[in-house]
C-alpha positions in Angstrom: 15.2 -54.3 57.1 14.6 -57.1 54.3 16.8 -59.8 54.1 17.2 -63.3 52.2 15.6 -61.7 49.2 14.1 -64.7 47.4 12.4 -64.9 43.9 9.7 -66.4 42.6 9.4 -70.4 41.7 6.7 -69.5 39.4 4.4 -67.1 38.0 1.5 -67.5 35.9 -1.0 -64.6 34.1 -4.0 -65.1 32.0 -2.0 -64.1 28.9 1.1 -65.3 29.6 3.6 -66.9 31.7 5.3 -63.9 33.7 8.3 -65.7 35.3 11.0 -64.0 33.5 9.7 -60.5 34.0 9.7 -61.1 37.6 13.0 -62.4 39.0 15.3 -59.4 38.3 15.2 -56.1 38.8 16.1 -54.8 35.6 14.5 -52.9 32.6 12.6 -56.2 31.9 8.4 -56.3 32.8 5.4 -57.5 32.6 2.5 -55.9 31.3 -0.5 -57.0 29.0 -3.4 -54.8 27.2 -5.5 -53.4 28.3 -9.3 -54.5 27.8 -11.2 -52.8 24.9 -14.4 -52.0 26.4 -13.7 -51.9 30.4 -10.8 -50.3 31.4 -11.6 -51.8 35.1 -11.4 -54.9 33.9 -9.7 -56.7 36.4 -6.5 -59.7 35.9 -4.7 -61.7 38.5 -1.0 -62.9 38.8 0.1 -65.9 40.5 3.6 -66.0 42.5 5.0 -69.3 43.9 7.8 -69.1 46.7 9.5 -71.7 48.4 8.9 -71.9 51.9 11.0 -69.6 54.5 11.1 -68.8 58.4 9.0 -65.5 59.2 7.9 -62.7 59.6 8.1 -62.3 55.3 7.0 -59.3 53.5 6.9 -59.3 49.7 9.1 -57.0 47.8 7.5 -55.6 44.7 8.9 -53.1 42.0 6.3 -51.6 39.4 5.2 -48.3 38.2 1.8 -47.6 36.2 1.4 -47.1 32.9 -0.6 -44.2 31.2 -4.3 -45.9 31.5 -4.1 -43.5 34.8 -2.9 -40.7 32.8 -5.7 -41.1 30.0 -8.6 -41.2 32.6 -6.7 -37.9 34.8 -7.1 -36.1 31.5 -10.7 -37.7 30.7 -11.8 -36.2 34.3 -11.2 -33.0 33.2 -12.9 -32.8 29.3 -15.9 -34.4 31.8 -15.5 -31.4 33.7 -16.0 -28.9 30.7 -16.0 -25.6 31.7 -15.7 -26.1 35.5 -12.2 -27.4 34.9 -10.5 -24.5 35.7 -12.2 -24.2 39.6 -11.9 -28.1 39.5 -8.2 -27.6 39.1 -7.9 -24.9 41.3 -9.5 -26.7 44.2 -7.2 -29.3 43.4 -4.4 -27.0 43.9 -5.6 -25.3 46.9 -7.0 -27.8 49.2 -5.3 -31.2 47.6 -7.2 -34.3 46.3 -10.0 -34.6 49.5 -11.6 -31.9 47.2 -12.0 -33.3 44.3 -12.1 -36.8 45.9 -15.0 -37.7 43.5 -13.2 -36.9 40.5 -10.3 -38.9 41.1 -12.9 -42.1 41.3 -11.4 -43.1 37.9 -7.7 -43.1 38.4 -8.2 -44.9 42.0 -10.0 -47.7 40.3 -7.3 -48.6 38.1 -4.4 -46.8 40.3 -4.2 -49.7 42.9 -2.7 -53.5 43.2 -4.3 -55.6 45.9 -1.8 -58.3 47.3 -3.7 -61.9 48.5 -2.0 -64.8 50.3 -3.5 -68.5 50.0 -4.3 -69.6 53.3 -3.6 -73.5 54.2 -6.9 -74.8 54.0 -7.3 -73.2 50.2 -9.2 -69.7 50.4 -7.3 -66.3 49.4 -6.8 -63.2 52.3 -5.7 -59.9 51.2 -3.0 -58.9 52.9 -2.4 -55.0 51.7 -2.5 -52.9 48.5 0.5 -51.0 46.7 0.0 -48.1 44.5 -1.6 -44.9 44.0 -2.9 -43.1 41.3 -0.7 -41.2 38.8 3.0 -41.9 39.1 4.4 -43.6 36.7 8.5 -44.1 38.2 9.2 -47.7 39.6 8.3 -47.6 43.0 10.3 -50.5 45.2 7.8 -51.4 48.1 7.7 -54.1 50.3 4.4 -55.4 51.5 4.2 -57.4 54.8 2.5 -60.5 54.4 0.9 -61.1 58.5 1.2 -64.7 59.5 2.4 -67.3 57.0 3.4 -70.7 57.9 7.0 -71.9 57.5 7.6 -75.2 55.7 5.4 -75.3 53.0 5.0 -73.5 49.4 3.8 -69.5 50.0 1.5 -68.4 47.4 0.9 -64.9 46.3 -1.7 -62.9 44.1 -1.6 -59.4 42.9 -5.4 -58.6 41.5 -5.0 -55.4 39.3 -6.8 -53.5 36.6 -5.3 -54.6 33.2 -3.1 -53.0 30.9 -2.7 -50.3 34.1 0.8 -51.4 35.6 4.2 -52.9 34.6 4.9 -55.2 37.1 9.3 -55.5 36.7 10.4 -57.6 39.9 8.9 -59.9 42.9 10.6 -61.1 45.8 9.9 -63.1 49.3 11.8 -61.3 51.9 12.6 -62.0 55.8 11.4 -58.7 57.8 13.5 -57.8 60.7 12.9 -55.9 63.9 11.9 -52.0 62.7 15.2 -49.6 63.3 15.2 -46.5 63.5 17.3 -44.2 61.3 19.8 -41.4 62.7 19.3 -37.8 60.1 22.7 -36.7 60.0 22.4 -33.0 58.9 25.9 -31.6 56.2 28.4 -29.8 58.3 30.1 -28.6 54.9 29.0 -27.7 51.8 31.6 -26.9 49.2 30.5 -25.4 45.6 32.8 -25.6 42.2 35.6 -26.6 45.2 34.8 -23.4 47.2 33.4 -23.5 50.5 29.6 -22.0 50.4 28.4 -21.0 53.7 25.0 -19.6 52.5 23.9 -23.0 50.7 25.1 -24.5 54.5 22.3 -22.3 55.8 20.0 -22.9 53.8 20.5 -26.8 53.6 20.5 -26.8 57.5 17.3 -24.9 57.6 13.7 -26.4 56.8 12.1 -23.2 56.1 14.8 -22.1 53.6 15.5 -23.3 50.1 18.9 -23.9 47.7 18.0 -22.8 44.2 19.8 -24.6 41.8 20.5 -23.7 38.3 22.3 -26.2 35.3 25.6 -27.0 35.9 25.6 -26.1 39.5 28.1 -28.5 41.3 27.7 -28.7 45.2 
């Protein structure tokens, strides 16, 4: 669990200052171009936080933007006529086949998170991302020892133009819990009860096909 969700005191960029991007989750984010002649070209943003008890984790919502997309589809013209079998390997054995070709996207596909350290020097502390989606993901990075009482800086180092960063929070982590799965005992469809989809829903190796304007 995260609690005390705190935002940011500050937040600078290279281009601009990113404050208002970050302290609401809302349609609202931060993003700047991408660099003309390197697409690896890295860019750092700076987050403030007031000081607060531990252990603290930073909360982070931001999705990708198509640089990721653009170099997926540049692998493959690369690949010329092999892209078919390159696709298929994909497809049949996942990305450790083609883990080469996704060298690209993985450059620019990850955001590595750095906490200042008293005496002045930056640690990195995690990294958020992966290459290709482009939905917000809400993550929350843990931040390892950080001491109370004193201003907490953060620093997220990514590739630029490659991500919209939308919200930033300091958050207290509490002791891990561990979730109860509650399987559905009912399943009702256009107000009828449906025994098959309560089969199939209860049953990992079985699927409910859904069509448009099916109402379970």
């Amino acid at each position: 669990p995260a609690r005390a969700l705190e935002p940011p005191l500050a937040c600078r960029a290279a281009t601009a200052d990113c404050l208002a991007s970050m302290r609401r989750f809302d349609e609202h984010v931060w993003i700047s171009a991408a660099d003309s002649l390197d697409l690896g070209a890295e860019e750092t943003i700076e987050l403030e936080f007031s000081g607060a008890p531990g252990p603290l984790g930073l909360v982070l919502a931001a999705r990708q933007s198509f640089v990721s997309t653009y170099l997926f589809y540049q692998t493959i013209a690369f690949a010329g006529r092999a892209a078919a079998s390159w696709l298929a390997n994909l497809e049949r054995l996942g990305p450790a086949a083609i883990a080469n070709g996704l060298a690209m996207m993985r450059a620019v596909g990850t955001i590595e998170v750095q906490v200042a350290g008293e005496d002045g020097p930056w640690r990195t502390v995690g990294r958020y991302g992966e290459p290709g989606p482009i939905a917000t993901d809400l993550t929350i990075l843990p931040l390892g020892e950080v001491s109370s009482g004193r201003a907490i800086k953060v620093r997220l180092r990514m590739a630029r133009g490659a991500w919209r960063v939308g919200y930033a929070a300091l958050a207290s982590i509490g002791d891990p819990v561990v979730p109860i799965a509650l399987e559905p005992v009912r399943v009702t469809r256009d107000g009828a009860v449906d025994s098959l989809a309560l089969v199939r829903l209860r049953d990992p190796q079985r699927y409910l096909v859904t069509y448009p304007g099916d109402r379970y």
